[in-house]
SEPAKOL-223310 format. One record per residue (C-alpha): residue in one letter; x, y, z. Coordinates in steps of 0.5 Angstrom, whole numbers, padded with zeros to 4 digits, always signed. Layout:
// residues N
AXYZ...
//
This chain:
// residues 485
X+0190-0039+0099X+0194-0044+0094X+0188-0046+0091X+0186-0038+0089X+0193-0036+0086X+0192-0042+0082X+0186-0040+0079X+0190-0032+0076X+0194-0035+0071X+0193-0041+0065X+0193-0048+0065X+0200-0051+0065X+0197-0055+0059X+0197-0049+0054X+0201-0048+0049X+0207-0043+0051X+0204-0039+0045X+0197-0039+0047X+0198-0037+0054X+0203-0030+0051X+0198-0029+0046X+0192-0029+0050X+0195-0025+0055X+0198-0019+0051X+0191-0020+0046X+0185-0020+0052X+0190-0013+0055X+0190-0010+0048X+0186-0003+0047X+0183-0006+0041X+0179-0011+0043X+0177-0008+0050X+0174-0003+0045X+0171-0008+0041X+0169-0011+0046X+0164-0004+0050X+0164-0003+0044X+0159-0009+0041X+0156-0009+0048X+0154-0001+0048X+0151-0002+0041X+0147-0008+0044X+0144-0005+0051X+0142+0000+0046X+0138-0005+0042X+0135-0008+0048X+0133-0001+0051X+0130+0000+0043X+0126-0006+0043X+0124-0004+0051X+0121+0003+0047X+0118-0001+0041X+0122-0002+0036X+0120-0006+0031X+0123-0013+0032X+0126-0013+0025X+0130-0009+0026X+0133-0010+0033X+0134-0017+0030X+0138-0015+0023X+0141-0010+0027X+0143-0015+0033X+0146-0020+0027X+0149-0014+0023X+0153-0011+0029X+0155-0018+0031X+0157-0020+0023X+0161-0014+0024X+0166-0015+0030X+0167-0024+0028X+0168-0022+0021X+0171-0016+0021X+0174-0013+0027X+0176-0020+0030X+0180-0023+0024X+0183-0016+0023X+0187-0016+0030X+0191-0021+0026X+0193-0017+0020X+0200-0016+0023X+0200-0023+0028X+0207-0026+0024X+0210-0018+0020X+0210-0016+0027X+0214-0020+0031X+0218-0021+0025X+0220-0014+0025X+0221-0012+0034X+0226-0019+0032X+0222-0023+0037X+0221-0029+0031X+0227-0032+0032X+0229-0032+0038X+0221-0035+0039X+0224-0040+0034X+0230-0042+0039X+0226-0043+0044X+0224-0050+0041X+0217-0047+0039X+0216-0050+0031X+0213-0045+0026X+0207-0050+0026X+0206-0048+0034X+0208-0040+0033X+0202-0040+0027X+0197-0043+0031X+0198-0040+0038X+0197-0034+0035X+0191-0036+0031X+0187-0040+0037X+0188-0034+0042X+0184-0029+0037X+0179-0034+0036X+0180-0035+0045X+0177-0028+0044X+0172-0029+0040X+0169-0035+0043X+0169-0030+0050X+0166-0025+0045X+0161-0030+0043X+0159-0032+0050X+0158-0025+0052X+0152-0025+0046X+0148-0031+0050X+0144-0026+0054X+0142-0022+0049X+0140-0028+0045X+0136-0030+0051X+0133-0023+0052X+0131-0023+0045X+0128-0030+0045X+0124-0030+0052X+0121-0022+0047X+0119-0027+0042X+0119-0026+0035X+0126-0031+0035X+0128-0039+0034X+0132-0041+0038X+0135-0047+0033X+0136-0041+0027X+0139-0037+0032X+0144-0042+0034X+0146-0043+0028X+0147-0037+0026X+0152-0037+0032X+0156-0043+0030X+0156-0040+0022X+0160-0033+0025X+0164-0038+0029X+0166-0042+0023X+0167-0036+0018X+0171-0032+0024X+0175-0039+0024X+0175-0039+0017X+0178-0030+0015X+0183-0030+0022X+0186-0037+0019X+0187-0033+0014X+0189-0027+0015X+0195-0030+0020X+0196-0034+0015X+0197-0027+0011X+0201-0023+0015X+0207-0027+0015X+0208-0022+0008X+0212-0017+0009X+0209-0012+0004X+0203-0008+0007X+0200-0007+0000X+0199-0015-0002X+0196-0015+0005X+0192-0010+0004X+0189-0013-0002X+0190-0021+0000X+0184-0017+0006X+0180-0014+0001X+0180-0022-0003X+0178-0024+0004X+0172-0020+0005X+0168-0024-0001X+0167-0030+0004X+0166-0025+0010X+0160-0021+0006X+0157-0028+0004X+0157-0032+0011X+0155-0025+0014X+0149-0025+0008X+0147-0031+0011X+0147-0030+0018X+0143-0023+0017X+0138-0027+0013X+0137-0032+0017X+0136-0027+0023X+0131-0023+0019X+0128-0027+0013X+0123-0033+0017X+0121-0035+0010X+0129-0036+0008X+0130-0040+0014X+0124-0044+0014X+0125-0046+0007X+0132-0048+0009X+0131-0053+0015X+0125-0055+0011X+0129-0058+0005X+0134-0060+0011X+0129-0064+0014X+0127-0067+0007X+0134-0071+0007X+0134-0077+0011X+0138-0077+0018X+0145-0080+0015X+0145-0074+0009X+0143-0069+0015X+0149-0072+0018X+0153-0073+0013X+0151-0065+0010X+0152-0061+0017X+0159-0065+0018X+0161-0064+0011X+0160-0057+0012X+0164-0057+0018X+0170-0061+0017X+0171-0057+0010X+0171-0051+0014X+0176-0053+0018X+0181-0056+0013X+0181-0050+0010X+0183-0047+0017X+0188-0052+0017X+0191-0050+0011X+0191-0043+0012X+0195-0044+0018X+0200-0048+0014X+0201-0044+0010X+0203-0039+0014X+0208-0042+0018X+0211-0045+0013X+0213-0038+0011X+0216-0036+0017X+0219-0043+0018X+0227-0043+0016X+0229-0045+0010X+0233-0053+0013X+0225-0056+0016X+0221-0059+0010X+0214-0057+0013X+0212-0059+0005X+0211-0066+0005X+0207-0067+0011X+0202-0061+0008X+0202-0065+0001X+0201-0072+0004X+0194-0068+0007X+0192-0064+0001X+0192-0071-0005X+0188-0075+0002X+0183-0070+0001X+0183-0069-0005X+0182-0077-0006X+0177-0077-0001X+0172-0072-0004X+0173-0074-0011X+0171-0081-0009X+0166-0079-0005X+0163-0074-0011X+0162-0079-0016X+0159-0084-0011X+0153-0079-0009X+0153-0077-0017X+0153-0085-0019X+0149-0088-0013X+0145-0082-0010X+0144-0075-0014X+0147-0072-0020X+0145-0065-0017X+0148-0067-0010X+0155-0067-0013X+0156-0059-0013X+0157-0061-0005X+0163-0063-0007X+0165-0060-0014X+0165-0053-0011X+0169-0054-0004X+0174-0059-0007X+0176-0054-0013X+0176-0049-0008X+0181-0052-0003X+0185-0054-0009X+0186-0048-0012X+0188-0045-0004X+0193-0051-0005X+0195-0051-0011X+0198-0043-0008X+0201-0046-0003X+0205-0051-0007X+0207-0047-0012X+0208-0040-0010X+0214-0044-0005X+0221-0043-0007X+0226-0049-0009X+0229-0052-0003X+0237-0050-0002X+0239-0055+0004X+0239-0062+0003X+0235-0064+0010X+0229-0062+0007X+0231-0069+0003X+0231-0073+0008X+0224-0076+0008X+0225-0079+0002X+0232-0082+0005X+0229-0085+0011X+0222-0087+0009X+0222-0092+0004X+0215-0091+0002X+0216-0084+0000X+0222-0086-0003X+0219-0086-0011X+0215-0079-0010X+0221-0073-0009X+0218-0070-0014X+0211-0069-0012X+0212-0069-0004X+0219-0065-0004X+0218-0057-0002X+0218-0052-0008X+0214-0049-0014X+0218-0054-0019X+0214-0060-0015X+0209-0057-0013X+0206-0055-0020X+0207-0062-0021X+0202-0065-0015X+0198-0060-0017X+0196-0063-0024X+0195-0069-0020X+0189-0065-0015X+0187-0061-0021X+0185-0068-0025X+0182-0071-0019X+0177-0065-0018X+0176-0064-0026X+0173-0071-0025X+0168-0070-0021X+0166-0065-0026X+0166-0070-0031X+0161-0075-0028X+0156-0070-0027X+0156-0068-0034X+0155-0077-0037X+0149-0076-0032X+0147-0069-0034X+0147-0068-0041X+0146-0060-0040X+0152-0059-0036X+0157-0059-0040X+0159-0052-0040X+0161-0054-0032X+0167-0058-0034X+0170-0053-0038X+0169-0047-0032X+0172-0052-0027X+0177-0054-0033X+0179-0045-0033X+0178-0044-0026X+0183-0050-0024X+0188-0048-0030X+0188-0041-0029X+0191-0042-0023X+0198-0045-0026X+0199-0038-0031X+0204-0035-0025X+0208-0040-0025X+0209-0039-0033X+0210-0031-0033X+0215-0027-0028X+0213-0020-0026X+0216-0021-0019X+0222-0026-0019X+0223-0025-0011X+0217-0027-0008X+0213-0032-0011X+0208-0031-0007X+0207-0024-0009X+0208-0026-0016X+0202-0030-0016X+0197-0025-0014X+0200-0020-0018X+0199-0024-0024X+0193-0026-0023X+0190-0017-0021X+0194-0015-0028X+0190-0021-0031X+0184-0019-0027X+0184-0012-0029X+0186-0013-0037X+0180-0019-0038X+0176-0013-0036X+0179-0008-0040X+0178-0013-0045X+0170-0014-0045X+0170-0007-0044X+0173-0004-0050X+0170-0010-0054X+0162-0008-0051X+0163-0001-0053X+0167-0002-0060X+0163-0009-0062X+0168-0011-0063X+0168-0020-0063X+0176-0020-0064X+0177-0017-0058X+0172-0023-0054X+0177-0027-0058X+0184-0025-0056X+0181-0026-0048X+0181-0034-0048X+0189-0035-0050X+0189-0034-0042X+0184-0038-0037X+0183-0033-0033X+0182-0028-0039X+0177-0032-0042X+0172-0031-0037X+0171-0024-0039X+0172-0026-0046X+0166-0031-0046X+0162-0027-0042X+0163-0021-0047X+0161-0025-0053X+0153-0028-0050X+0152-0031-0057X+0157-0036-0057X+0159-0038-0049X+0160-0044-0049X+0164-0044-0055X+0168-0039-0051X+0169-0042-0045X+0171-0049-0048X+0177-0046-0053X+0179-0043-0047X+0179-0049-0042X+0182-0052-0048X+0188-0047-0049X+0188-0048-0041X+0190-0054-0041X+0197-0052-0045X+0197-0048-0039X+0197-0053-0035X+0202-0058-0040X+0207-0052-0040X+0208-0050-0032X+0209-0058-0031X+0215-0059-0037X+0218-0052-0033X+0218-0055-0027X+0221-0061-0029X+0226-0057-0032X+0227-0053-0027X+0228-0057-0021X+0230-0063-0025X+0239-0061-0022X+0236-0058-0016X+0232-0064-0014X+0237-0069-0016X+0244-0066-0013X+0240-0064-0006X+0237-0072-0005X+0244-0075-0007X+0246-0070-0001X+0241-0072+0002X+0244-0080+0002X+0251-0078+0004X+0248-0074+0010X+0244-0081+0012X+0250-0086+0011X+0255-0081+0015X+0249-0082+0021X+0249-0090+0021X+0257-0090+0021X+0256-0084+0027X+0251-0088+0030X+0253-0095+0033X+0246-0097+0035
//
């Protein structure tokens, strides 16, 4: 009897977080009703196929439906994870029960992944049907599965991480940014389904590759995909943590060993293997560069002396205060460092291929125009919120721009755009006679961009720092003389 009563509940092993969020989570309306829901529209495509429907469309449509609730509807049950606890007051009484901000974010986030691998689980039997029909490949369909996976991973990590800004509205549109990376991993899966000559070119050029290279690709592929989960989910605890923890140190540790790693690893395959075999790393890196740079500089000065002590107790983080220390003022400082890092891979792949010199300056506006928030305020509250508002109203004036200057004809117009990195994109592809020309005036203004947000920062952090380290101090030295051991 013992043994049954055991088998009603979760593992004492789990995570406090998890088991309450598994259970509230499998108990709600809305994933039941995901959950019939996807199931009745599968038995509904079973029975067509049973009737003669066309293979085809039973496959797209069996990877559509699915593409939909993991991408979708999943990652969606998220969006109010952290406000809503915030809200019903339940968030600090979560954090007084001993459980860290780092362990509320990830329960939250490996319980509504709990559910999409029941979810996924529940899709074999369908797959096996459709397999023994015929008209399916059991490899193509498998990766298929682990891309939903992966990319549902991926959307939920972030729209946790999201939800813990109270603004409804910048939710809203911080979810719509987040349906770019879903519609992509959601094309691949419906092509892969449905287009035979997609997926054999794919594992055709695949298998051309020696087995290292598949090996590496496959778990390159995987491990930036899970760094960018990590990421998300730092992020947002850090968001809900109290003011007094340093959650910043530790992150930026990770983000410049990352980042080391991918550039060293870029220029070994640009000089050693393939040129061309650089954009693997070139474009993931820039990627997560900019997601970090976001983090680091939409965080807010710290005001307690606690957040210092690393750099008292630690000897060799000691000389790096203003680099791995919280807050925007620093962080705009490691950004530049990261930012280097990833324009260099850039660089290599230019000396081995002459025709590819406008990539430095596309990689040089991308990396630049992510530091423009940092120079202009329209939100002095939330930086967070600044930084995405800037980067819409930058978003929506480049366009208007390129707009007014296609209807008048205007070349004046492309011009004023490339005084802002994230302007001139609109700007260079407004004026199709000079691009290049377009995009290197505008990386190059970037770059004072770039050198403008870094001498703010060092200003304005500079007192901060420096009063809540020599704080810092004082707190240590009270503990050795209050610790006889």
């Amino acid at each position: 009897m013992a043994s049954t009563l055991d088998l009603r509940d979760f593992s004492d092993r789990l995570s406090p977080m998890v088991v309450k969020e598994l259970r509230h989570g499998l108990r709600a309306r809305m994933f039941t009703s995901i959950l019939i829901g996807t199931h009745v529209l599968l038995i509904v495509l079973m029975s067509g196929a049973m009737l003669g429907v066309p293979q085809e469309m039973v496959h797209g449509m069996f990877w559509g439906g699915a593409a939909l609730a993991f991408l979708l509807f999943m990652p969606l049950r998220g969006a109010g994870a952290l406000t809503q606890e915030s809200q019903d007051g339940t968030l600090d009484m979560l954090i007084l029960t001993s459980i860290s901000s780092t362990r509320i974010v990830r329960g939250k986030w490996a319980a509504l992944m709990g559910q999409s691998l029941l979810l996924a689980a529940s899709l074999l039997p369908y797959m096996v049907a459709r397999y023994q029909w015929g008209g399916v490949e059991i490899v193509s369909e498998l990766v298929a599965l682990l891309a939903l996976l992966l990319g549902s991973a991926l959307i939920t990590a972030a729209v946790v991480a999201f939800s813990s800004q109270r603004s409804l509205i910048l939710r809203i549109f911080l979810g719509l940014a987040m349906m770019w990376p879903a519609w992509g991993v959601g094309m691949f899966v419906v092509m892969l389904a449905i287009e035979k000559s997609f997926s054999d070119s794919l594992f055709r050029e695949l298998s051309l590759l020696p087995f290292w290279q598949q090996v590496m690709l496959i778990a390159g592929i995987i491990a930036t995909m899970l760094y960018a989960v990590w990421l998300f989910l730092a992020l947002g605890a850090s968001r809900i943590a109290p003011p007094s923890e340093n959650h910043s140190t530790r992150k930026r540790l990770v983000y410049l060993a990352f980042t080391l790693f991918i550039t060293a690893l870029g220029w070994y395959v640009c000089l050693a293997i393939d040129d061309e075999a650089i954009l693997w790393c070139i474009f993931p890196g820039a990627f997560l560069t900019i997601l970090a740079g976001i983090d680091m500089m939409t965080e807010d000065l710290p005001r307690f002396p606690t957040v210092m002590m690393p750099f008292v107790e630690k000897p060799l983080l000691a000389p790096f205060p203003r680099l791995l220390a919280p807050g925007w003022a620093s962080g705009v400082l490691l950004y530049a460092v990261l930012s280097g890092l990833v324009w260099s891979m850039t660089i290599s792949y230019v000396v081995q291929n002459k025709y590819a010199d406008e990539m430095c300056s596309i990689f040089a506006l991308l990396l630049t125009a992510a530091v423009v928030p940092v120079c202009i305020r329209l939100n002095k509250k939330n930086a967070f919120a600044n930084w995405w508002a800037v980067q819409w109203a930058l978003v929506a004036a480049g366009a208007l721009l390129s707009i007014f200057g296609a209807v008048t004809g205007g070349a004046g117009i492309g011009i004023l755009s490339i005084f802002i990195p994230t302007t001139a994109f609109f700007g260079a592809a407004a004026s199709s006679g000079s691009f290049d020309e377009m995009l290197a005036a505008g990386a190059v203004i970037g770059f004072f961009w770039l050198l403008a947000a870094v001498i703010y920062g060092l200003s304005s952090g500079d007192d901060t720092y420096r009063s809540l380290l020599a704080e810092a101090k004082l707190l240590h030295e009270q503990e050795k003389r209050s610790d006889p051991s």
